[in-house]
N, C-alpha and C positions, 0 to 999 in steps of 0.2 A: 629365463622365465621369471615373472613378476609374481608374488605372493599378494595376494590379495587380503587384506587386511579391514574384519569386520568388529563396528564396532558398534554399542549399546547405547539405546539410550531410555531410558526407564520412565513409564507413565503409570502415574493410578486412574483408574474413571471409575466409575459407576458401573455395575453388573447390567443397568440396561442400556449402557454405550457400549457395554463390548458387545453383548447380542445383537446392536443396531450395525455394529460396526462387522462383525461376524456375516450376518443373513446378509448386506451388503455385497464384503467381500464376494460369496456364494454366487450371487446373482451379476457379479461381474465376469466369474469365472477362474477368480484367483486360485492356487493352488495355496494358501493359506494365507492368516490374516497378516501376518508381519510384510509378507509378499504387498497386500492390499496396500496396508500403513504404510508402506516406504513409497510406493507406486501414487498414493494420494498429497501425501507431502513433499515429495518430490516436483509435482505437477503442480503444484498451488506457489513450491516457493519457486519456483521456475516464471511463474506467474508474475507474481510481486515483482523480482528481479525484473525483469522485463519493462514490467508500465512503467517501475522507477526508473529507468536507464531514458524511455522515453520520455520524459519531461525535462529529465536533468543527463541528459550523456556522458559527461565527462568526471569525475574529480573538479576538474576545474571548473568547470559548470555549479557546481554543486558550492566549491568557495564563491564563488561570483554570487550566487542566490543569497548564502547566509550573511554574507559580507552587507548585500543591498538591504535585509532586512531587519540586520544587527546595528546596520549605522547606515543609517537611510541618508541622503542626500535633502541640505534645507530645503525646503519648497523655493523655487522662484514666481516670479510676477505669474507667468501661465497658470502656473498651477495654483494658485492662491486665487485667479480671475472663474477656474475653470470650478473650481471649490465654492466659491458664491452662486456661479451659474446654476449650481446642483441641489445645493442647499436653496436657493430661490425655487426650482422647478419642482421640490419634493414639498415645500410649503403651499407653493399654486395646487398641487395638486391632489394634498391633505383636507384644505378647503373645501374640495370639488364632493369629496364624500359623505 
């Protein structure tokens, strides 16, 4: 059998976030706030993890990103034509206002 091992972690707020945070839990139907606070943090960083996984999947994903935007690749011809095109079309259209 596995021992379950609980551990701490210590916040201060404000006496009117723990009431906000109290009457909350109640109306959720928590059997107490730490219950609430573990069940809300739990659920948000569940969250984050998540959307961040979806953008970037892998570790190697994740080098691949910072790599391209740590040491960018020179522009070539394209990109230097498609750069003028944009910078022309935001001037036309500066004008127009």
């Amino acid at each position: 059998m596995s021992t379950i091992i609980n551990d701490r972690i210590d916040v201060r707020i404000s006496k009117e976030h723990k009431e906000l945070i109290k009457y909350a839990s109640v109306l959720k139907g928590f059997k107490n706030v730490t219950e609430f606070v573990v069940y809300c943090i739990n659920t948000e960083a569940n969250k984050i993890i998540k959307e961040n996984e979806t953008v970037l999947k892998t570790y190697e994903d994740k080098k691949i990103f910072m790599d391209a935007i740590l040491n960018p690749p020179k522009a070539n011809d394209k990109l230097k034509r498609a750069q003028m095109n944009h910078f022309k079309f935001v001037e036309q259209n500066e004008s127009k206002d």
